[in-house]
Every structure is written in structure tokens, then in C-alpha cells.
C-alpha positions in Angstrom: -28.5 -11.7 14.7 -27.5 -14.7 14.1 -26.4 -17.5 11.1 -27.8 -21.0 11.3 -28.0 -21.0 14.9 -24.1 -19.1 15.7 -23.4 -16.1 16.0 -23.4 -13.9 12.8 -19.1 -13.5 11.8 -19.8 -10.3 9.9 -20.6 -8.8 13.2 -16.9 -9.4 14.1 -15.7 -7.8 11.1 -18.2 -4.9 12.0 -16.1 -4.6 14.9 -13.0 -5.2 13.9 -13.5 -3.2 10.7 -14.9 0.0 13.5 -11.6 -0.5 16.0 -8.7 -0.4 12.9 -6.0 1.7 13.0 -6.4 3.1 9.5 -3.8 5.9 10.3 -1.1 3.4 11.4 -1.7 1.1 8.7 -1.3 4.0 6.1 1.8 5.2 7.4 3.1 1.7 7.8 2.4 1.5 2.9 3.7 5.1 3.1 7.2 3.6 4.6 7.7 0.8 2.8 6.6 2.1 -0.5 9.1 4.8 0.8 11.9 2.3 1.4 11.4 0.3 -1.9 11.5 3.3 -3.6 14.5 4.5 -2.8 16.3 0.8 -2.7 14.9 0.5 -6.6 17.4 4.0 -7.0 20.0 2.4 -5.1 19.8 4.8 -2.0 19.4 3.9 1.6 17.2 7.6 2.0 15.9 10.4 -0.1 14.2 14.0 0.0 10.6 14.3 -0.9 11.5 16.3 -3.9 14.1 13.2 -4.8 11.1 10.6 -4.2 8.9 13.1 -6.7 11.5 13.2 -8.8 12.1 9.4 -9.3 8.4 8.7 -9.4 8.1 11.3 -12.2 10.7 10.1 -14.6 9.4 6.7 -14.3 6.1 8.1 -15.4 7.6 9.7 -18.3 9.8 6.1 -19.3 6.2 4.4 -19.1 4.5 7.0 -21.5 7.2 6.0 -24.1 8.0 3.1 -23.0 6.3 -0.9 -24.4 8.7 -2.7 -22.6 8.1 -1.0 -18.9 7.5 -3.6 -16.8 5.6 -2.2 -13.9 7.2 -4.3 -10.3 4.3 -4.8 -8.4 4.4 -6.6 -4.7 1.9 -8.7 -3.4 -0.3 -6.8 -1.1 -0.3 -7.3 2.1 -3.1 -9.2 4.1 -5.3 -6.8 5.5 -9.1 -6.7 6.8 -9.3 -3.9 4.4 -7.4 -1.1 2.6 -7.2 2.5 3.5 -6.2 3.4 -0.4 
């Protein structure tokens, strides 16, 4: 196929789209949320019950709570998301 006289560029993102590493990428948010997380409670590591426990009281605050501010990062540039 192609787009005034070129090759179409959506059939590169077909391809690139077809050859991501969706598993990498999602481990590589699941890390770094990881690591913000636990630098936002002043730790340098944490358990998975800690992490479920910080993440669950912060849900509670923001129930009860106008003046939560919710601290968001810019995403990262990607092709696409897994989430």
C-alpha cells in the first residue's frame, strides 16, 4: 500500500507495534512505580503487603480527603501502552 506515492508509515507501526516487548515494558512501570512508591514513604525497599498497605491508606485519605492532591508523572513516551 502506499501514501501519495511513499510507502504507507502505518505499516511501520504495524510492525513495530507486532515486534514490542509488552512484557519488558510492563515490568519496566511495575519497577518504577515500585521505586516511587516506596521513596514517597521514605524507604529505599518494601514487602508487597507494605506496598498494599501504603497504596490502601492512601485510598482511604483520598475518600476523606478535598485537599489530596493526587502526584502524577508524565508518562513516558511509548509506541503504545500495555495498561
Amino acid at each position: 500500500m502506499h501514501w501519495i506515492g511513499l510507502e504507507d508509515p502505518y505499516a511501520a507501526h504495524e510492525a513495530l507495534t507486532e515486534s514490542a516487548d509488552t512484557t519488558a515494558t510492563a515490568l519496566d512501570d511495575l519497577l518504577s512505580g515500585w521505586l516511587e512508591l516506596c521513596k514517597d514513604n521514605g524507604a529505599t525497599a518494601c514487602t508487597a503487603w507494605q506496598a498494599v498497605a501504603w497504596l490502601d491508606e492512601d485510598n482511604q485519605y483520598r475518600s476523606v480527603s478535598s485537599r489530596h492532591v493526587l502526584h502524577t508523572r508524565p508518562p513516558k513516551t511509548r509506541s503504545f501502552s500495555v495498561w
